[in-house]
DRENPA-3360 file (N, C-alpha, C; in nm, 2 decimals, always signed):
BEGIN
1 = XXXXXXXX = -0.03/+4.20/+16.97/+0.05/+4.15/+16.86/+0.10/+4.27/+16.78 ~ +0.22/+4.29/+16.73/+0.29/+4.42/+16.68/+0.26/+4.40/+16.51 ~ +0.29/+4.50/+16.50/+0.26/+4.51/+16.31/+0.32/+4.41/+16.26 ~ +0.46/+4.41/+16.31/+0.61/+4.30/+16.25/+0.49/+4.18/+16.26 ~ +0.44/+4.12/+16.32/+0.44/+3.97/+16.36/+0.28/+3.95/+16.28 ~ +0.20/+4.04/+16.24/+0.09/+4.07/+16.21/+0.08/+4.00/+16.10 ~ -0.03/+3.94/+16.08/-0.06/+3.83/+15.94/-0.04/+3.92/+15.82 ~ +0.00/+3.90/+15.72/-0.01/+3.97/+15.60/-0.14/+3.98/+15.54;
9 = XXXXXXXX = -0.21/+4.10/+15.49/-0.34/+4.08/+15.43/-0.35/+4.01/+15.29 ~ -0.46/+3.97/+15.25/-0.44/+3.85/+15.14/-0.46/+3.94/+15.06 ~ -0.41/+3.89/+14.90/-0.39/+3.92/+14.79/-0.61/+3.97/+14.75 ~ -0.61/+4.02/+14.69/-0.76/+4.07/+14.62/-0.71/+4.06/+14.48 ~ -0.79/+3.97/+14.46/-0.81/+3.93/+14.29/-0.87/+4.05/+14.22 ~ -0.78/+4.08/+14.07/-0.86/+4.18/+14.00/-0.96/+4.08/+13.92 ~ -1.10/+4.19/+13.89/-1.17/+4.13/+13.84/-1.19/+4.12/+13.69 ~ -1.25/+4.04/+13.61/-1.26/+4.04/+13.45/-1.26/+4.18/+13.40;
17 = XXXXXXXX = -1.32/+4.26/+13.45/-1.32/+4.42/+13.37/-1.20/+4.45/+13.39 ~ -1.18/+4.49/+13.51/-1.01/+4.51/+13.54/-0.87/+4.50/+13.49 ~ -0.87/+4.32/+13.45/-0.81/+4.28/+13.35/-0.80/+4.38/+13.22 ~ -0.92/+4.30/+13.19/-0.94/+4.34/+13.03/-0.93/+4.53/+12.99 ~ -0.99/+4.60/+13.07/-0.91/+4.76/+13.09/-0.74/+4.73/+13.12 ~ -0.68/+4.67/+13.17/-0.50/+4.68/+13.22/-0.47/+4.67/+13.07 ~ -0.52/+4.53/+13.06/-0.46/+4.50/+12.90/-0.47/+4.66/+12.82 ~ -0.59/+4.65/+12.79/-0.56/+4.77/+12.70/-0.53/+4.92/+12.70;
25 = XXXXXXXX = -0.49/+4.93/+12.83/-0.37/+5.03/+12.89/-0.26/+4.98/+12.85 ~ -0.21/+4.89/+12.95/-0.08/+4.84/+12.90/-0.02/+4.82/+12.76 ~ -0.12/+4.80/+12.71/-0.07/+4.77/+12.52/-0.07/+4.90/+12.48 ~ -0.15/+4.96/+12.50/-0.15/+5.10/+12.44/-0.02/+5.20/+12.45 ~ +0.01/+5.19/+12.64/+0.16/+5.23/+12.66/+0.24/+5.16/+12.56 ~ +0.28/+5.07/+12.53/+0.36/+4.95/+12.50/+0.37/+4.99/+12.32 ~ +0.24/+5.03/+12.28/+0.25/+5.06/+12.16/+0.31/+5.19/+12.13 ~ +0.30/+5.31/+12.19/+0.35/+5.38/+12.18/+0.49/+5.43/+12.21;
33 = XXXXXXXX = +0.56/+5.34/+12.26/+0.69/+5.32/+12.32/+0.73/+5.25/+12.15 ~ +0.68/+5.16/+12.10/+0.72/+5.07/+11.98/+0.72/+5.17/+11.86 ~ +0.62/+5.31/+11.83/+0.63/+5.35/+11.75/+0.73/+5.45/+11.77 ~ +0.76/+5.52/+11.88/+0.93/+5.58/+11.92/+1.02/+5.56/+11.85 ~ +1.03/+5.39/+11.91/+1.15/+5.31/+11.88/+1.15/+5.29/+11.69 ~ +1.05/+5.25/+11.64/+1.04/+5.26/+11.52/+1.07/+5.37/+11.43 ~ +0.99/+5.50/+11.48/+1.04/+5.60/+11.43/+1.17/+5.63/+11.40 ~ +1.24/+5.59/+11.49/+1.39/+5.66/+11.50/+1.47/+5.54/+11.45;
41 = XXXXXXXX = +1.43/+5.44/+11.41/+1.56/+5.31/+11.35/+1.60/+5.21/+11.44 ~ +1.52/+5.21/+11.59/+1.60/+5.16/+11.64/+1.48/+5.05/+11.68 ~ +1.53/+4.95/+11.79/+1.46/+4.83/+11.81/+1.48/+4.83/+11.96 ~ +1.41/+4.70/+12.03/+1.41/+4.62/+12.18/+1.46/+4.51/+12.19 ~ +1.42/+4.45/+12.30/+1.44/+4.31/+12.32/+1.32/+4.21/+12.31 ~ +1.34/+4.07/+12.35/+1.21/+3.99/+12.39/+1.19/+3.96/+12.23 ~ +1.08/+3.89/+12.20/+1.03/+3.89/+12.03/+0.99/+4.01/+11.96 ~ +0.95/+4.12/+12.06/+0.94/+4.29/+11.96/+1.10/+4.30/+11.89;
49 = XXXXXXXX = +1.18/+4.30/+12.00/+1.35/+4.26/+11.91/+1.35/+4.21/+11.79 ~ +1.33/+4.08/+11.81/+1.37/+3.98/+11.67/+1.20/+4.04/+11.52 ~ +1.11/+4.09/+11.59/+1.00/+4.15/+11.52/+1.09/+4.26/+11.42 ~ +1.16/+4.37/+11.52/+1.19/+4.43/+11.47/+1.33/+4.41/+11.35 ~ +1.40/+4.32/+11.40/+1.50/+4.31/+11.33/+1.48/+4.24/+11.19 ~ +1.35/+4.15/+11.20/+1.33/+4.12/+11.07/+1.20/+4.24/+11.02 ~ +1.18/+4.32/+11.07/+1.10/+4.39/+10.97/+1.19/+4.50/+10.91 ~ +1.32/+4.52/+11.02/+1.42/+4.60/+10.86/+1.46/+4.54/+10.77;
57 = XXXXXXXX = +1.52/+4.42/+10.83/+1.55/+4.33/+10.72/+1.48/+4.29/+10.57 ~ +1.38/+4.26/+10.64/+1.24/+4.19/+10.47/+1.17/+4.34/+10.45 ~ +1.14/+4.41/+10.54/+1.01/+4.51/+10.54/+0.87/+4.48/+10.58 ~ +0.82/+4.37/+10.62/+0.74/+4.30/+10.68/+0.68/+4.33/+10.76 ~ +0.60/+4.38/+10.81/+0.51/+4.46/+10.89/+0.58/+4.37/+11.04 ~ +0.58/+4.51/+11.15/+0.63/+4.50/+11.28/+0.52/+4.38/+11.32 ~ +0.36/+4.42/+11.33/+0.28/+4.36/+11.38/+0.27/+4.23/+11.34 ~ +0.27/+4.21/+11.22/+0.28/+4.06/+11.19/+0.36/+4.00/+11.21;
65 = XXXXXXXX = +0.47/+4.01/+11.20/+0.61/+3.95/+11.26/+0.61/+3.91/+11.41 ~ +0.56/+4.01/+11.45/+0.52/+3.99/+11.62/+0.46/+3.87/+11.64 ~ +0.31/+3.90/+11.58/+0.20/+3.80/+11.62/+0.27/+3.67/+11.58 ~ +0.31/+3.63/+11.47/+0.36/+3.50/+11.45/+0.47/+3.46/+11.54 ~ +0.59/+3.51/+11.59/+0.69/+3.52/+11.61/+0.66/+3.47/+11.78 ~ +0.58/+3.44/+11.86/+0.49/+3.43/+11.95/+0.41/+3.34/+11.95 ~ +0.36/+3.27/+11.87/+0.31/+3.12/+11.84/+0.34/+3.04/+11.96 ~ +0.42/+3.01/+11.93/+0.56/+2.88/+11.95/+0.55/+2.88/+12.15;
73 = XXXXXXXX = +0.54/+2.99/+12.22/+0.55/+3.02/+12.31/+0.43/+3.02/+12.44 ~ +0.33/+2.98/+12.33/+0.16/+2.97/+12.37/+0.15/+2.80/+12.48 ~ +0.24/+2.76/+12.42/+0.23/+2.63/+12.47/+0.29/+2.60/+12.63 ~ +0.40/+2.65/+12.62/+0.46/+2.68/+12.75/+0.39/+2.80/+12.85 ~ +0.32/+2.86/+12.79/+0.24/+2.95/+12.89/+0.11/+2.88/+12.94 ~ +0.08/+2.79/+12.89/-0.05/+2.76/+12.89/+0.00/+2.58/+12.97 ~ +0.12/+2.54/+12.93/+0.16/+2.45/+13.06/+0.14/+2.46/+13.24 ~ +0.25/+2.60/+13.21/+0.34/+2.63/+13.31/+0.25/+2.72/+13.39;
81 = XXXXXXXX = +0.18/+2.82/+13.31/+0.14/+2.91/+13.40/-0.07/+2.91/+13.39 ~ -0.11/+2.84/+13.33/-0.23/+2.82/+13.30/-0.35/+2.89/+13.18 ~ -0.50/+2.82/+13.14/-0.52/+2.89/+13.09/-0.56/+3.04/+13.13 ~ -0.59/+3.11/+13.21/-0.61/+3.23/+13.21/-0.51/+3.29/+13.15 ~ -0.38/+3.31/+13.18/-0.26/+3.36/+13.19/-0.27/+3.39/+12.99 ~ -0.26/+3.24/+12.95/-0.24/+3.20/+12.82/-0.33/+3.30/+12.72 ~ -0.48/+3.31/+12.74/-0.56/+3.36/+12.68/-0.54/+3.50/+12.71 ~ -0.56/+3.54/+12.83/-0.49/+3.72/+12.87/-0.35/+3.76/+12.77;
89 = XXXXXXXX = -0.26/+3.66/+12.78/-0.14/+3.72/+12.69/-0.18/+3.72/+12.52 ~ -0.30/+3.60/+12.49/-0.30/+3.58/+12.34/-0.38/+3.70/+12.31 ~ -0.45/+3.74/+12.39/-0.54/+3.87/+12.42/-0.43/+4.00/+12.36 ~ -0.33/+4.04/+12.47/-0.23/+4.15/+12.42/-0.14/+4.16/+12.31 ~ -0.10/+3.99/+12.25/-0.01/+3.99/+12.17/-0.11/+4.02/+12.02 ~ -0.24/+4.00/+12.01/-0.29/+4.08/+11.93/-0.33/+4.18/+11.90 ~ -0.35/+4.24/+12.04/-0.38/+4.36/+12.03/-0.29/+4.52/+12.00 ~ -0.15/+4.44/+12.04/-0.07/+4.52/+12.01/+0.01/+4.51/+11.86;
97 = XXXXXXXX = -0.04/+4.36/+11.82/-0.03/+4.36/+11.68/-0.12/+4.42/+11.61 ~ -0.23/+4.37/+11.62/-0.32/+4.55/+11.54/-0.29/+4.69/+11.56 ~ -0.28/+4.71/+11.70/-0.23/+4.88/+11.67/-0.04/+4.93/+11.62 ~ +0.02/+4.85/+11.61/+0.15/+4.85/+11.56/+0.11/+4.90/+11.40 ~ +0.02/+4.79/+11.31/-0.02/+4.83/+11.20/-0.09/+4.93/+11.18 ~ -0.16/+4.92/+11.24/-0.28/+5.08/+11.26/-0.18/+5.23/+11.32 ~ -0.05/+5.20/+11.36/+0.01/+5.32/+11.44/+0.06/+5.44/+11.34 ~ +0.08/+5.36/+11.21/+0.11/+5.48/+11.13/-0.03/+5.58/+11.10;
105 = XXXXXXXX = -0.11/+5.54/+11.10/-0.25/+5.61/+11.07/-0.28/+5.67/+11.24 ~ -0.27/+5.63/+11.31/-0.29/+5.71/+11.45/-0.25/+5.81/+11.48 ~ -0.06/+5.80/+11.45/+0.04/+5.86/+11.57/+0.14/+5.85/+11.45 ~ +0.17/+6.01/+11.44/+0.29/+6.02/+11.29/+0.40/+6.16/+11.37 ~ +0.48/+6.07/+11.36/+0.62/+6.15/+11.44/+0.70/+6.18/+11.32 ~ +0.69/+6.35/+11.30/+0.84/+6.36/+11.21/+0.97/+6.40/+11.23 ~ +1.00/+6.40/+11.35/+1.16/+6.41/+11.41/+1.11/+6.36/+11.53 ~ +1.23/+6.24/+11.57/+1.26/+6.22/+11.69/+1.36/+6.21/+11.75;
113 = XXXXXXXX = +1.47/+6.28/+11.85/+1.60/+6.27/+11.85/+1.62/+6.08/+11.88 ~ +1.73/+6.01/+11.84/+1.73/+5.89/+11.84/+1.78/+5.80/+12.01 ~ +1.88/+5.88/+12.12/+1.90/+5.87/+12.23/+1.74/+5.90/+12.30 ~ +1.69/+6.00/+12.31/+1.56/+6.04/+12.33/+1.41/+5.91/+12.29 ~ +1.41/+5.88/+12.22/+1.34/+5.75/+12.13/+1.37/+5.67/+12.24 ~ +1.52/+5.67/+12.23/+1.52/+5.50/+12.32/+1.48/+5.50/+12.44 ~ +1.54/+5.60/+12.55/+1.49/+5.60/+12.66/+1.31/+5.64/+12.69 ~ +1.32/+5.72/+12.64/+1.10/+5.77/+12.66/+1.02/+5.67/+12.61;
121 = XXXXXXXX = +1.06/+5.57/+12.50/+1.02/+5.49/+12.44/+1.03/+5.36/+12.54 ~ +1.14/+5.36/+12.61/+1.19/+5.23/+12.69/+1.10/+5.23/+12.83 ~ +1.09/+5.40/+12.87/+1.06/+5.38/+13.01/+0.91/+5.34/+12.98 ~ +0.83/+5.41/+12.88/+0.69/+5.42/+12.83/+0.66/+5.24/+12.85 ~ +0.72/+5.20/+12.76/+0.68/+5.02/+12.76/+0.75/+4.97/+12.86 ~ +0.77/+5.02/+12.95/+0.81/+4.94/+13.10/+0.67/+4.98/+13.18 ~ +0.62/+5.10/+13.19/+0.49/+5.10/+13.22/+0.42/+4.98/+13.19 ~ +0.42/+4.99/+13.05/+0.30/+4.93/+12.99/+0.28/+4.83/+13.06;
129 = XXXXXXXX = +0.43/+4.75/+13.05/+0.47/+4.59/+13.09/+0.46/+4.59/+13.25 ~ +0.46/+4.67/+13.30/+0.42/+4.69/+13.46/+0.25/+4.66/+13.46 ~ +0.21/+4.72/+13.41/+0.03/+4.71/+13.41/+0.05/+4.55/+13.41 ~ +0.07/+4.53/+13.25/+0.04/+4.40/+13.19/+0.09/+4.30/+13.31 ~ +0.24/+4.24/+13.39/+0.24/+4.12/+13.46/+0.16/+4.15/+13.56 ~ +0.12/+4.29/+13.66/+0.07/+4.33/+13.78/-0.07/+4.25/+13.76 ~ -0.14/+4.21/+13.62/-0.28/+4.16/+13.61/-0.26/+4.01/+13.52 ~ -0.12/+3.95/+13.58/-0.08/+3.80/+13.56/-0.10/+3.77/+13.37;
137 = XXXXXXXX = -0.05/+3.94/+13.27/-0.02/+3.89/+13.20/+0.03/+3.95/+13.10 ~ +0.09/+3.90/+12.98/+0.27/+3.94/+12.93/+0.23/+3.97/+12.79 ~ +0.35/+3.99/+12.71/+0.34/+3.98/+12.56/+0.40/+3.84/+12.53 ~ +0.42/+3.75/+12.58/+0.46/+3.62/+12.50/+0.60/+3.64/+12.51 ~ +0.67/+3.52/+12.42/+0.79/+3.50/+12.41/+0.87/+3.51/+12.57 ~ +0.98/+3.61/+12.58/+1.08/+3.64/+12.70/+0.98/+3.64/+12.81 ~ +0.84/+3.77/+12.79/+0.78/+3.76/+12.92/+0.72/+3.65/+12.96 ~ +0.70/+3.54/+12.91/+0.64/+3.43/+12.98/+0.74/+3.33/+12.99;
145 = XXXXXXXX = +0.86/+3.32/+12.99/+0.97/+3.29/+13.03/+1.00/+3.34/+13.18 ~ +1.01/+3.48/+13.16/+1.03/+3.58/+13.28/+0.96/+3.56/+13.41 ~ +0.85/+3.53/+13.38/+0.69/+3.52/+13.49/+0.72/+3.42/+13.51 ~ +0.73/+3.28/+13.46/+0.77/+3.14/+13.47/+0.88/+3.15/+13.58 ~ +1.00/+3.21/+13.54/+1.09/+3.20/+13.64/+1.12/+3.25/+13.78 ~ +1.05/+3.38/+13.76/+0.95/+3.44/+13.92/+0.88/+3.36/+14.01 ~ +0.76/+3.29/+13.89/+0.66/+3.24/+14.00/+0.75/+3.09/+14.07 ~ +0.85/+3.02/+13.98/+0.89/+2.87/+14.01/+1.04/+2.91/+14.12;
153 = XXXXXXXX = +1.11/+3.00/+14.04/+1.24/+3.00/+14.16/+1.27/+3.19/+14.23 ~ +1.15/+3.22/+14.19/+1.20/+3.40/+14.29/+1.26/+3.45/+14.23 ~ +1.30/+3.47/+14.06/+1.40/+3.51/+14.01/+1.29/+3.67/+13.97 ~ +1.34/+3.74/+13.95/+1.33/+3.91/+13.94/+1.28/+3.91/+13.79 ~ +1.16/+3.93/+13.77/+1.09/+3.91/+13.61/+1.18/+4.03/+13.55 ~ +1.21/+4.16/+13.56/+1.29/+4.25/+13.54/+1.45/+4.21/+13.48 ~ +1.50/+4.13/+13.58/+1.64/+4.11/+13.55/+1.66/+4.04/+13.49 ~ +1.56/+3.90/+13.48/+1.56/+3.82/+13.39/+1.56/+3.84/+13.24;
161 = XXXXXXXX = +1.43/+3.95/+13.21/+1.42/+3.98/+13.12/+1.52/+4.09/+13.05 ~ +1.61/+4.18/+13.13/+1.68/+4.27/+13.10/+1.84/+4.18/+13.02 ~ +1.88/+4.07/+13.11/+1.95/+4.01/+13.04/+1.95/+3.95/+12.90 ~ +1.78/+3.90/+12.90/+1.77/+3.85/+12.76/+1.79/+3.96/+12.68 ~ +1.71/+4.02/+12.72/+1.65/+4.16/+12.61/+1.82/+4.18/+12.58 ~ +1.90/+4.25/+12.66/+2.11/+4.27/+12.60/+2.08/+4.22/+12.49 ~ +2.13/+4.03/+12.56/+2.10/+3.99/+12.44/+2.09/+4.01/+12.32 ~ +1.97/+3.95/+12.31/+1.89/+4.03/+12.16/+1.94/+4.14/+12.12;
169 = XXXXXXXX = +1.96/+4.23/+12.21/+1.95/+4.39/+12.11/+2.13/+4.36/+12.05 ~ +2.21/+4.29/+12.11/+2.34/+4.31/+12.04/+2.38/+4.20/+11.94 ~ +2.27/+4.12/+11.97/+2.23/+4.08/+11.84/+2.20/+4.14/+11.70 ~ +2.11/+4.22/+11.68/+2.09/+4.30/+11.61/+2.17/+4.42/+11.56 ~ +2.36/+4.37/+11.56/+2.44/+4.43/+11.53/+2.43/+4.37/+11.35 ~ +2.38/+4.26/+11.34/+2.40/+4.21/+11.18/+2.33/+4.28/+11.08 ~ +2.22/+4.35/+11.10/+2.15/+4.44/+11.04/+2.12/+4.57/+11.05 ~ +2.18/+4.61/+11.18/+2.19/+4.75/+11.21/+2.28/+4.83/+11.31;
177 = XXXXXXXX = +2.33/+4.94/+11.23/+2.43/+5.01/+11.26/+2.44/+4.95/+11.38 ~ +2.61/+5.00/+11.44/+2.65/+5.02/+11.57/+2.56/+5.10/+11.68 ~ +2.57/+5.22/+11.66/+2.52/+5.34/+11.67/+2.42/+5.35/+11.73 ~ +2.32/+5.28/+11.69/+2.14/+5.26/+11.69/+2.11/+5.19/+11.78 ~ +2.24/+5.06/+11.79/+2.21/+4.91/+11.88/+2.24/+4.93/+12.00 ~ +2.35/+5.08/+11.99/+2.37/+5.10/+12.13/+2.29/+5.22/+12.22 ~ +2.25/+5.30/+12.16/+2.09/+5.34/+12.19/+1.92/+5.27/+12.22 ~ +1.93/+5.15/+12.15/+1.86/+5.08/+12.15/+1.89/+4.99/+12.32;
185 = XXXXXXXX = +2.01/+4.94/+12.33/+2.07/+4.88/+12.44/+1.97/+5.01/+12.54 ~ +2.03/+5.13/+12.54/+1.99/+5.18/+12.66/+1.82/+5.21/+12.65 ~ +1.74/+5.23/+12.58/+1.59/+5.23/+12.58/+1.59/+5.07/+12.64 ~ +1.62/+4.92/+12.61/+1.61/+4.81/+12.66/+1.66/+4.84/+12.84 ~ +1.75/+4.91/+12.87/+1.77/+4.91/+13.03/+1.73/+5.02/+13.10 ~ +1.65/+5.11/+13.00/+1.54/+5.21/+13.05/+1.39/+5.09/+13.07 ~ +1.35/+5.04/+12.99/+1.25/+4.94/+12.98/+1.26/+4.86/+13.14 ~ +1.36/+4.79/+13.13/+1.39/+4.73/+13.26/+1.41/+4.77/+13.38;
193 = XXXXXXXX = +1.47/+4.87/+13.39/+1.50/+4.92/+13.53/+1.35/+4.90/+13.57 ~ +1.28/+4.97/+13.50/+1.12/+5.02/+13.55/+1.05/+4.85/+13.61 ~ +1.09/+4.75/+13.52/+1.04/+4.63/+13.58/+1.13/+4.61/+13.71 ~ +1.23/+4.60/+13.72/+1.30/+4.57/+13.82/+1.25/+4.63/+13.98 ~ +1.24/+4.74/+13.97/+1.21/+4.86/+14.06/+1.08/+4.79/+14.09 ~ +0.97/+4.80/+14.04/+0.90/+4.77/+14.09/+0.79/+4.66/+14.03 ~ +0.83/+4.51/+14.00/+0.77/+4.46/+13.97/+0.88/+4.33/+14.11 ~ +0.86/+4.33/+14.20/+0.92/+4.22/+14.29/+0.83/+4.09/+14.36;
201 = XXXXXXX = +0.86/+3.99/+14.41/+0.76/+3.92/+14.45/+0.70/+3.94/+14.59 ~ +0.62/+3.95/+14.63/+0.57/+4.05/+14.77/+0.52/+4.16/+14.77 ~ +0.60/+4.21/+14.67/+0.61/+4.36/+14.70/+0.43/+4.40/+14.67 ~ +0.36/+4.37/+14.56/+0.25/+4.35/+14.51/+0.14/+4.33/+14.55 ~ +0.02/+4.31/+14.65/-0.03/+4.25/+14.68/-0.15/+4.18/+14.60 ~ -0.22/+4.25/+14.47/-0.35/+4.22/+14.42/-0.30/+4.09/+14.34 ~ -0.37/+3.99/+14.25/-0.37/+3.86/+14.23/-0.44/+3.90/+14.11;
% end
């Protein structure tokens, strides 16, 4: 029998530690991609987007904005994709809402060029978000839309998500400069490429 025709080897499930270590890799990358972006004025896509756009707006802490902003979305994760999934993401969308608040006391940037911000900041939380779906789970909101649409019709969690994320970010022309939204645009399609590239269905094998 030739390699071509050769059974595929089965997926190996990560185990509870394994998880629970990705998560707090992934959020950590993720976090530190968010305080970049913060630093420098600028924002993302997905609910960190609309997080961000109302914490220039009111002043409202990034993290809390987050965590609430992500509610609404618990339900359809926990339909569609089950509870593990559900609890793993309720898991990161906290955890990166604590360290968002806690990041000014961690990690204090006083210049950061704002093109630079977006992209280092974009590719950083595309890591993160690579960890996070590779262990079946997301930040809420777009990403469990994204996953949803992968696992039910093959659609590319990356491209899915990259379209919304546009979206969003040119949305956030009502509260912030031109200028910013379109730097911010490109840290969002730095963010994604990275999912695109290598977050495919197959391509993967662990579970």
């Amino acid at each position: 029998m030739s390699s071509r025709t050769a059974a595929a080897p089965a997926a190996v499930p990560h185990s509870r530690t394994e998880d629970a270590v990705a998560i707090g890799v992934g959020v950590t990358l993720i976090s530190v991609g968010v305080a970049f972006l913060a630093s420098a004025g600028l924002l993302t896509g997905g609910m960190a987007g609309l997080a961000f756009v109302l914490h220039y707006a009111t002043g409202i802490g990034f993290g809390k904005l987050f965590f609430a902003l992500n509610l609404p979305f618990y339900w359809l994760a926990l339909r569609k994709l089950g509870l593990e999934f559900t609890l793993k993401t309720f898991a990161a969308v906290a955890l990166l809402s604590a360290l968002s608040e806690l990041q000014a006391q961690l990690l204090q940037i006083s210049q950061l060029q704002p093109l630079y911000a977006a992209l280092t900041g974009g590719l950083i939380m595309g890591m993160g978000f690579l960890v996070l779906f590779r262990h079946r789970c997301s930040l809420g909101g777009v990403g469990i839309l994204a996953l949803y649409l992968q696992d039910r019709y093959g659609w590319r969690a990356g491209k899915v998500q990259m379209a919304v994320d546009c979206c969003i970010v040119l949305l956030a022309l009502a509260t912030v400069e031109p200028l910013r939204v379109l730097w911010s645009v490109a840290g969002a399609v730095a963010l994604n490429l990275v999912l695109a590239m290598n977050h495919r269905p197959g391509r993967y094998m662990a579970a």
